[in-house]
SEDONU-241046 format. One record per residue (C-alpha): x, y, z; residue in three letters. Coordinates in steps of 0.05 Angstrom, whole numbers. Layout:
<atoms>
> X	Y	Z	ALA
...
</atoms>
This chain:
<atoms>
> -1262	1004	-4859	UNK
> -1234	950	-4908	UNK
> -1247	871	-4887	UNK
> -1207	824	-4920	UNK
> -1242	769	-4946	UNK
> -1212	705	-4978	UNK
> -1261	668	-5028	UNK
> -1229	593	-5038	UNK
> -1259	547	-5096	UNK
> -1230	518	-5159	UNK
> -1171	507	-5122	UNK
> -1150	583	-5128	UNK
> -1150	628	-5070	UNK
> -1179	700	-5087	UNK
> -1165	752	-5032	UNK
> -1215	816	-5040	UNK
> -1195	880	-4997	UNK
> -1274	900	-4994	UNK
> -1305	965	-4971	UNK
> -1368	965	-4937	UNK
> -1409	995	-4995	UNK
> -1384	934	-5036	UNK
> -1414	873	-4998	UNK
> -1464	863	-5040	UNK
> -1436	862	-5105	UNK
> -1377	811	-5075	UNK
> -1444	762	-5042	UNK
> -1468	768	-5109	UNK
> -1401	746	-5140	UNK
> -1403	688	-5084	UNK
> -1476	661	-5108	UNK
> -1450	661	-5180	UNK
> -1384	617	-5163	UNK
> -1435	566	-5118	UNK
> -1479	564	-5178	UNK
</atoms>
């Protein structure tokens, strides 16, 4: 199953098509942009 997932910041607009098995590694992407 893919989610897609849209990650807004810096005024660009990044759409991920994510598998389950790669959550993680996009939350960890997420953290590091809030940082």
């Amino acid at each position: 199953m893919i989610n897609n997932v849209r990650i807004e910041g810096g005024g660009n607009t990044y759409i991920y098509k994510i598998k389950k098995e790669n959550i993680l590694n996009i939350l960890e992407f997420i953290l590091e942009k809030l940082e």
